[in-house]
Each structure stands twice: as structure tokens, then as C-alpha cells.
C-alpha positions in Angstrom: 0.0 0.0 0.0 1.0 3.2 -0.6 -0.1 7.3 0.2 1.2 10.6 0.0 3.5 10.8 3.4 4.2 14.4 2.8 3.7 16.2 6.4 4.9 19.5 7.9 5.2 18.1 11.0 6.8 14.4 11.2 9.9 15.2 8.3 12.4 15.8 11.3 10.7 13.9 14.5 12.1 10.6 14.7 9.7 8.7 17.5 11.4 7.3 20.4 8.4 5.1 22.2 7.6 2.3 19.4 5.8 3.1 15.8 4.3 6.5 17.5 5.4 9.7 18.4 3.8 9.8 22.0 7.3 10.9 24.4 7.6 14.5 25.6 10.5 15.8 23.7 8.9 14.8 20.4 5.4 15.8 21.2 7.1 19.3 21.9 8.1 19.2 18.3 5.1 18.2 16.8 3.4 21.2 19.0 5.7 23.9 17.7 5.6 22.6 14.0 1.9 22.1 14.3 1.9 26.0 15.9 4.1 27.6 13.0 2.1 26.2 10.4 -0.9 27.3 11.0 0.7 30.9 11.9 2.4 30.6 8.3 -1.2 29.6 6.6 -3.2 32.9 8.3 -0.3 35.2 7.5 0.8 33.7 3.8 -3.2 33.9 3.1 -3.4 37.5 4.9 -6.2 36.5 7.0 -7.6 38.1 9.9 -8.0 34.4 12.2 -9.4 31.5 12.3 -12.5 29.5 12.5 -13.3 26.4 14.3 -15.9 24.2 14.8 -15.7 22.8 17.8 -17.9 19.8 18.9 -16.6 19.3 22.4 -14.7 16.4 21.2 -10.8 16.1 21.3 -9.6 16.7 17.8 -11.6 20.1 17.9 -10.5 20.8 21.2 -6.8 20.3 20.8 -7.4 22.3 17.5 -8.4 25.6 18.9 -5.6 25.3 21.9 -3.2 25.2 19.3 -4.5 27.9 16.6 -4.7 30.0 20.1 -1.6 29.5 20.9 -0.6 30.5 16.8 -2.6 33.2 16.9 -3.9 34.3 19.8 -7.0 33.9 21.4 -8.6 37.0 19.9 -8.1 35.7 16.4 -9.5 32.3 16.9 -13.4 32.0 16.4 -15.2 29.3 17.9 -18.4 27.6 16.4 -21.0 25.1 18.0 -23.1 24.0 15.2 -25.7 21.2 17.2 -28.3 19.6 15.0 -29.4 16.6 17.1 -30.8 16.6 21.1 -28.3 14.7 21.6 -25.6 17.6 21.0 -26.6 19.1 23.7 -24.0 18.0 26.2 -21.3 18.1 24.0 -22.1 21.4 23.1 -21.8 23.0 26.5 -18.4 21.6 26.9 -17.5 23.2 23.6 -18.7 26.7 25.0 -17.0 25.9 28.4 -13.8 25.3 26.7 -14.6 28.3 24.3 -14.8 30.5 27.1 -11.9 28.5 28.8 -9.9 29.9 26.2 -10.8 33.5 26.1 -11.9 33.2 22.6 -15.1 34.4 20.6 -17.1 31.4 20.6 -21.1 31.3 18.6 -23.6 28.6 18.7 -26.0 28.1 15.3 -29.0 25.6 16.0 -28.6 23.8 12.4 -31.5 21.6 13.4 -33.7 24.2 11.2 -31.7 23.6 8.4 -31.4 20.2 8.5 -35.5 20.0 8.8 -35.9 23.2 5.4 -33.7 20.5 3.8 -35.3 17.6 4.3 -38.5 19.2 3.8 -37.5 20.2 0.3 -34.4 18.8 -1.8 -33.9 15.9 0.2 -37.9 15.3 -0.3 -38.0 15.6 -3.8 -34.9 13.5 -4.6 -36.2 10.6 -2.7 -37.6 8.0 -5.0 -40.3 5.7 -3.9 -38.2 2.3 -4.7 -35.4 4.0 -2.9 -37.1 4.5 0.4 -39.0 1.0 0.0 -35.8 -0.9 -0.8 -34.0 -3.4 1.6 -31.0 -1.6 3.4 -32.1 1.3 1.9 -32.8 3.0 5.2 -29.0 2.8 6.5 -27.8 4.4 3.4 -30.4 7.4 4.2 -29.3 7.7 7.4 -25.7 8.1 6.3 -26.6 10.7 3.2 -28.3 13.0 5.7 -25.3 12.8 8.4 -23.4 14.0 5.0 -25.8 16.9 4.8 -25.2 17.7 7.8 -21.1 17.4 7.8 -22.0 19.8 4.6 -24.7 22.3 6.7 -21.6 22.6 9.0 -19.2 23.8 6.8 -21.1 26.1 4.3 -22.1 27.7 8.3 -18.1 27.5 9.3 -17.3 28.9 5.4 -19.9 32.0 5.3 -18.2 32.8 9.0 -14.8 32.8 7.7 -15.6 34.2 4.6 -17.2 37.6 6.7 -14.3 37.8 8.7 -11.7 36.9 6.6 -10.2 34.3 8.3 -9.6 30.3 7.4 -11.1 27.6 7.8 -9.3 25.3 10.3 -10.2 21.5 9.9 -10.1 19.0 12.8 -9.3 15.9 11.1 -6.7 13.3 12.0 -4.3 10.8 10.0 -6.7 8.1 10.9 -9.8 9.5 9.9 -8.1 11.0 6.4 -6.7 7.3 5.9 -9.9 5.3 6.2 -12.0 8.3 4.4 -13.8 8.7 7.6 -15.1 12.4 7.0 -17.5 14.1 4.6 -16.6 15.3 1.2 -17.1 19.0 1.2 -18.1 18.3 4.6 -15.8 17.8 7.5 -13.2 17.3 4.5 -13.4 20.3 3.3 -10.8 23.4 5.1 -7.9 25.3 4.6 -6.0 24.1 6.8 -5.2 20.5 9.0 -2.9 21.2 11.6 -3.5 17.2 12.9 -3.6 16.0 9.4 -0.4 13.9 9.9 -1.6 12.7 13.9 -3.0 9.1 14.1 -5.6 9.4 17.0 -2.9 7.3 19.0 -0.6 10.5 18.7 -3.6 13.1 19.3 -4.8 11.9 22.7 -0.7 12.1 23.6 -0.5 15.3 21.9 -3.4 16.5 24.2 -2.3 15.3 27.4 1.2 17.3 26.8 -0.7 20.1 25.8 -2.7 20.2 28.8 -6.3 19.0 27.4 -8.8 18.5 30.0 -9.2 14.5 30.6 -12.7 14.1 30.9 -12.5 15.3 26.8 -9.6 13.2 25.9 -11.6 10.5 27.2 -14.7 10.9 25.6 -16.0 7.8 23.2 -15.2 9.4 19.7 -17.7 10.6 17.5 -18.4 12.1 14.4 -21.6 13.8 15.4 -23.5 12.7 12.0 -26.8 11.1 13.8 -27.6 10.4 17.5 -25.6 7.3 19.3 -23.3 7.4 15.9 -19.8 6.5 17.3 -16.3 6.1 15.3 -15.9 2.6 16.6 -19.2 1.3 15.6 -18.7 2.7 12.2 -14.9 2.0 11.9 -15.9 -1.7 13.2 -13.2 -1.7 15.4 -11.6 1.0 18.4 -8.6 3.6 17.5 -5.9 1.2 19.3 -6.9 -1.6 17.2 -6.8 0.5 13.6 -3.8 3.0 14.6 -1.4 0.1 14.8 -2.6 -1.6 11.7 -2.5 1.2 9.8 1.1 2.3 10.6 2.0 -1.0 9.5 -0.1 -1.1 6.1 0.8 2.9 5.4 4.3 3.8 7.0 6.0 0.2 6.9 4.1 -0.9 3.9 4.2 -4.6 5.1 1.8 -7.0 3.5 -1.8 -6.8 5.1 -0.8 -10.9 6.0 2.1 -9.9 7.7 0.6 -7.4 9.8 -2.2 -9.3 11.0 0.7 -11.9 12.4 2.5 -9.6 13.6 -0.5 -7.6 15.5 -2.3 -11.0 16.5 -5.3 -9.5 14.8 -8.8 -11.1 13.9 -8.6 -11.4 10.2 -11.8 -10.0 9.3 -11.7 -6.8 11.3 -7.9 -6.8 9.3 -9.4 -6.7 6.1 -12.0 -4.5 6.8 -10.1 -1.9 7.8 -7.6 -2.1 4.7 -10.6 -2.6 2.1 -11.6 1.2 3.8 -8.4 2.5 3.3 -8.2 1.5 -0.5 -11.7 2.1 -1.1 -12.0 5.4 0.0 -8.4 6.7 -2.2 -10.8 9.3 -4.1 -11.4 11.0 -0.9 -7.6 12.1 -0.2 -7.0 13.1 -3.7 -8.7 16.0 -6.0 -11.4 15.3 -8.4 -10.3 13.5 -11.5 -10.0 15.5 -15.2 -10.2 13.5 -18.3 -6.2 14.4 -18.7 -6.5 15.7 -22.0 -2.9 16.4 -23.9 -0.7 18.1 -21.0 -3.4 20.0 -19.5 -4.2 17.2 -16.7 -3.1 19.2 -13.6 -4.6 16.4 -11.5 -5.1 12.8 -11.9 -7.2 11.1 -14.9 -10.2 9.2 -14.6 -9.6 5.7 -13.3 -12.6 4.7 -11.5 -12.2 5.1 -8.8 -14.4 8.2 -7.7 -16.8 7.3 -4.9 -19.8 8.5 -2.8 -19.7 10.9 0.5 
């Protein structure tokens, strides 16, 4: 297997405590490297801040500390975008964290949205044999989680776009490997200062930076629908997937060889690297039909896919 390993953080950081970069003198690195770049992406692109959208969850959390910290608190704009009743609690630790901070902090009830949405495109495009088929339901349920990934962004985009700041994603390594974000949703910033942190490396980032525990210990979750968590939709919890992915993506070892080495179940194994090739289209641009030398990105192959 192969992916772009590019980073601006891990190109000098040489990890000292097994595959990942977890011991203090590292993790320092990775914090002022993580810091600089997002201070060199607001002042190369002349902006005015940043915006965040923070769910109360880790990866947003430890997001805003550091663009704070880059930018200062006054620059940084926080934004709680709930659309479920079951937002609610993890909304009001993002505004206690927001305020925590010192930084601007908003809350939009998308729920609204979602509902005008439904109500009328999502309505129309909805075909009787669609909603009668078999499994059809599940499929629903995860194209309006994507609308609201979307709903999220266009809110975090028309704030940015006001203000003149960026857009400042909250995306992992593990989530961009296995595609587990929205297309023009949650995948969609200027900027991912954790982009090349596994979720192993996050939660050890977050503890040197000084992240409250009760949040680094929260069960992950995208927020799509209510009870959604990343482990029931990944099929298997971040310790399992972090190691096997370091070993398919970094080390390159046969998936076979891996699964020996890592003692793990087979199926969950395969599962997980099927993801990973499957969802290639979502960590690259959209295709062109390369036509003489003009092809600035790849050509069709394929291997486009939903979300």
C-alpha cells in the first residue's frame, strides 16, 4: 500500500516510544511545528483568524488550543453548530472550553436547516423504490449525516468568509486514511494542523498540551446522527486501527504480515484495509479527463466514490 506521506510536522521527528510519536520531547516538536504552520497559513493567506468548529470532542478541542496559541485567542473564532438533542452536552463543553480559552465562541442551532432541507431537496430526490428498498434505510441515514457534515461547513465557510479568516479542519491521520469524513463536509478546510496525527498521537499530543481529561476520554464521535460513534462505524476502536494502519501505510508490510504480527482477527484486518483502499478518491482532487498536457490532476480511473 502506498499514500502521500508528505507532512509538515513528522519530516524531522524521529519517534522514540515504538511506531508512535507519544514521548515529551517529540510531542514538543510536533506542537511547535503544528503552531508555526498554521501561523504561516493565516499570514501567507493575509487573514484576519481563524474559525473552528468545535464539537466538544478532542480533535476540535486540541485544534483551537493550538490555533490559540498560533494566533492568539482573539483571532480564533469558535463555532457550536448542534443539530441533534443529543448535541446538547457536548455542546456545552465546547462553550466551556470556548470560554476556557478567552476566545469568541457562537452557537447556530442547524436543526432548522437540516428539517428546510429535508422538507424540500432531500424530499424531492427521494424516489419511492429508494425508500422501500431493503437496506435502503442505512444508506439514508448516512446521506443525511453527510448533509449535515455539509450544513456545518457552508455555516463555518460564510463565517470565515465575513471575517476573513480560514477555515481550520479537525481531522486526524486516521480519519483522512480510512476516508472517515464528509466530502465537502468535514473534509473540506484550509488548513489541518493534525492531518499527519494518528488518533494514538492526538490523545498524547493532548495530554502534553494540557487538554482536560474528561474530553480526551470521551467515546469518539463524528456527530453525523444520535448514538453514531467512530468505533461502531470503523468496526473496530482507535488502538486496534492505529497500529494496523502504521504497519499497512508507514512500513508498507503485506496486510498478512501485519495481521501476524498484530495477533489480529482477520476479518476486522481486512475491513479496515478494504476502507483504506476504497476510500483513495477522498484524499485526492477530483479527476480530469487528462486531455494532452493540460491534466493538472489525476485522470479518470474509476475510482471516484460517494460521501
Amino acid at each position: 500500500m502506498s499514500v502521500d506521506r508528505k507532512t509538515f510536522v513528522f519530516s524531522d521527528v524521529a519517534p522514540t516510544n515504538g511506531a508512535f510519536v507519544t514521548d515529551r520531547r517529540s510531542l514538543e516538536v510536533v506542537r511547535e511545528r503544528i503552531v508555526a504552520a498554521i501561523r504561516t497559513s493565516v499570514g501567507d493567506a493575509g487573514a484576519d483568524g481563524v474559525v473552528v468548529a468545535m464539537s466538544g470532542g478532542l480533535d476540535s478541542t486540541l485544534t483551537a488550543a493550538l490555533a490559540v496559541e498560533a494566533v492568539g485567542n482573539e483571532n480564533v473564532l469558535g463555532l457550536g453548530l448542534p443539530c441533534h438533542k443529543t448535541d446538547a452536552a457536548h455542546v456545552s463543553d465546547a462553550r466551556t472550553l470556548a470560554e476556557g480559552m478567552g476566545i469568541d465562541y457562537e452557537e447556530i442551532q442547524l436543526r432548522p436547516l437540516l428539517e428546510a432541507f429535508e422538507g424540500t431537496v432531500a424530499s424531492e430526490l427521494e424516489s419511492e423504490s429508494a425508500s422501500d428498498a431493503s437496506g435502503r434505510s442505512d444508506e439514508r441515514t448516512h446521506a443525511v449525516g453527510n448533509a449535515v457534515a455539509r450544513l456545518r461547513m457552508v455555516t463555518a465557510y460564510y463565517a470565515a468568509n465575513r471575517q476573513s479568516r480560514l477555515v481550520i479542519g479537525t481531522a486526524n491521520r486516521s480519519e483522512r486514511l480510512l476516508g472517515y469524513f464528509t466530502k465537502y463536509g468535514d473534509g473540506a478546510a484550509d488548513v489541518y494542523p493534525l492531518g499527519d496525527c494518528y488518533k494514538t498521537e492526538v490523545r498524547a499530543l493532548a495530554k502534553h498540551v494540557g487538554i482536560p481529561r474528561r474530553i480526551i476520554g470521551k467515546e469518539p464521535t463524528a456527530g453525523f446522527w444520535a448514538t453514531q460513534t467512530d468505533a461502531d462505524e470503523l468496526g473496530a476502536r482507535y488502538d486496534v486501527i492505529d497500529p494496523l494502519l502504521y504497519r499497512l501505510v508507514e512500513n508498507d508490510l503485506p496486510l498478512e504480515e501485519a495481521i501476524t504480527e498484530l495477533r489480529i482477527d482477520p476479518e476486522t484486518a481486512g475491513e479496515i484495509a478494504s476502507r483504506f483502499e476504497a476510500t483513495t478518491h477522498k484524499r485526492t482532487v477530483p479527476p480530469t479527463p487528462g486531455i494532452g498536457d493540460r491534466a493538472d490532476s489525476r485522470a479518470f480511473d474509476g475510482s471516484t466514490g460517494p460521501e
